[in-house]
N, C-alpha and C positions, 0 to 999 in steps of 0.2 A: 413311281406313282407320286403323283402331290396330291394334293390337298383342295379343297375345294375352290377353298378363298383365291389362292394359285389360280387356277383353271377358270375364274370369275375373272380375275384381272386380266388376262389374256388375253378371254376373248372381249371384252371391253375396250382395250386399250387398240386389237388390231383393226376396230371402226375407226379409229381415229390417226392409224398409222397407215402409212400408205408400203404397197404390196407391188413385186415384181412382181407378174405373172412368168408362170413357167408354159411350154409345148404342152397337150394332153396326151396324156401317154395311157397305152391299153394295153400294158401290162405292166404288174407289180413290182415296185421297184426294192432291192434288199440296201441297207446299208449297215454300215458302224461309222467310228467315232476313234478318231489320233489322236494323240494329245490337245492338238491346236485343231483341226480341222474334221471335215465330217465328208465318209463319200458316200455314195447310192450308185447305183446303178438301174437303167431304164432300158426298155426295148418298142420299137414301134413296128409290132409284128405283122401286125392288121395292116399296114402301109407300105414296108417295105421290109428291106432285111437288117435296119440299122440298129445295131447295138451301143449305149455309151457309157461310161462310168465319168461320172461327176464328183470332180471334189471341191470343197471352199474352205477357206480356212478361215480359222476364228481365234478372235486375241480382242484382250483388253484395247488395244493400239490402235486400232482396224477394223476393230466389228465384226460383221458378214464381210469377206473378200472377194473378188470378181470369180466368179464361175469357171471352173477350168473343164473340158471337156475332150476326152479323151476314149478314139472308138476300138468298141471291143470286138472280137470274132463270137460267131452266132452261138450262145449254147447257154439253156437253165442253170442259173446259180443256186447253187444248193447251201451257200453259205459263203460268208466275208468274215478278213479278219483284218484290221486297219492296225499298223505299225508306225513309229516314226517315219519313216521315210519311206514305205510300200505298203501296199494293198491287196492283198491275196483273195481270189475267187475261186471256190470251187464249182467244177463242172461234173459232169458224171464221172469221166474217167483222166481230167486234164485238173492242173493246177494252174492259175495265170495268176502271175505276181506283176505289179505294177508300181512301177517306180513314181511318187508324188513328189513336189516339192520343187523340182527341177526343170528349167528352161524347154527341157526336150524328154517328157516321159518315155518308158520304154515298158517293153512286155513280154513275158518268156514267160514261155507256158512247159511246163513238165508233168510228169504221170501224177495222178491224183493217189491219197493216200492209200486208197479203197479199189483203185484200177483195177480191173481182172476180176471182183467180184462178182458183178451181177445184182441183180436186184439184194443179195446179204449183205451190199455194202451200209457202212453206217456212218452219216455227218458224226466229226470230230467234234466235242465239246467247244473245243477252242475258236473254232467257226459263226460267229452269229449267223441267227438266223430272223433276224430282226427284220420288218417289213414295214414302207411306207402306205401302202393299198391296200386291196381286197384282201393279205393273209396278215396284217394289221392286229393288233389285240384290242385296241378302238373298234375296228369294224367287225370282230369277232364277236365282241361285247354287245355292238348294235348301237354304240354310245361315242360321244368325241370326247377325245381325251388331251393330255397333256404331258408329255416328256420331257425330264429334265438331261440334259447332255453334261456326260462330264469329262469338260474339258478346261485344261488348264488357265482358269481366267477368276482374276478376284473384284473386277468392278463388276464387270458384266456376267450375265448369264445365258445361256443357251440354250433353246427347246423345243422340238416337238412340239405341235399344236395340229392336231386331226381332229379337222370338220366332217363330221360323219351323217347325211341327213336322205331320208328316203327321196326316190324320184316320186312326181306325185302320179305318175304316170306307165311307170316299168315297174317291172321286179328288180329294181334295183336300188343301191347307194348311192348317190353321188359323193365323192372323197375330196377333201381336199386337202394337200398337208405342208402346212408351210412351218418355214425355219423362222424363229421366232429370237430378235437380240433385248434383251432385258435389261436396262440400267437402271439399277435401286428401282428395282421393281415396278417399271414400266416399261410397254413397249417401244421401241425407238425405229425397228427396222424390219419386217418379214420379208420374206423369199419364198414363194412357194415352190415348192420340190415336187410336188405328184400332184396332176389333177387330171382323176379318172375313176371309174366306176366299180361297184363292186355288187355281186347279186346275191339275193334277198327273199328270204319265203315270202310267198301271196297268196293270199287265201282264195278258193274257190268263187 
């Protein structure tokens, strides 16, 4: 969590800083955090069957790095856990570990911790279950917020920044949650990661 003043210059500075757009996606996307880089994972289920895990890496050097995108096989992550050089997903009953960093990722999936349980299976602590969408703690909150990432960088910063604002129209949020580069505390660079919906009580 930061601080106010934080989450004021943010969203200040991202008027005045110009933004990748990203795909919209309609469903919630999980991620964590490597040392240097940051991955999520997306699915566009409503459309088709495509599944991806996105990583970028971040460094003093480089900033935001070009988008790497790499497709997954169909299945609910139940949690991620980002490593130097891989990326592990869990599935209900599979584990998919993902090699980053390298010319030619790879993917090998094994039994999940929990495999053979049944609904008594339990996410490992070690697993985030961190969200960029609808199961968000910004949109949980009903409020947009701001995350700080911690990753190994000493000019630059890195963060979270979820636009969280009702539709004036549905029962729902519209989200949007971009990667945010900070140098001595300004913005220089966004990327948005997720922009997609999430739903909302309405009154009668």
């Amino acid at each position: 969590m930061v601080d106010r003043s934080f989450r004021l210059l943010c969203c200040v500075a991202l008027t005045v800083c110009g933004s990748t757009r990203a795909a919209r996606a309609d469903s919630d996307g999980s991620y964590c955090t490597g040392p240097n880089y940051i991955a999520y994972e997306l699915s566009w289920s409503l459309r088709d069957t495509t599944h991806f895990l996105y990583v970028l890496s971040l460094s003093d050097s480089g900033g935001i790095g070009a988008r790497t995108t790499i497709r997954l096989p169909q299945f609910q992550v139940h949690g991620m856990r980002c490593e130097a050089g891989s990326v592990a997903l869990l599935g209900w009953d599979s584990l998919y570990t993902v090699t980053v960093g390298g010319a030619h990722p790879t993917i090998v999936a094994t039994a999940a911790p929990w495999a053979g349980q049944g609904a008594t299976r339990q996410p490992l602590a070690a697993y985030a279950a961190s969200n960029l969408g609808a199961l968000s703690e910004a949109v949980r909150s009903w409020r947009s917020d701001t995350v700080r990432l911690p990753i190994r960088a000493t000019r630059n910063q890195f963060v979270l920044a979820i636009d969280v604002k009702p539709h004036p129209t549905r029962c729902v949020f519209a989200v949007v949650t971009r990667l945010v580069q900070m140098d001595r505390a300004r913005a220089v660079r966004s990327v948005v990661l997720f922009d997609g919906e999430a739903p909302r009580e309405c009154g009668e």
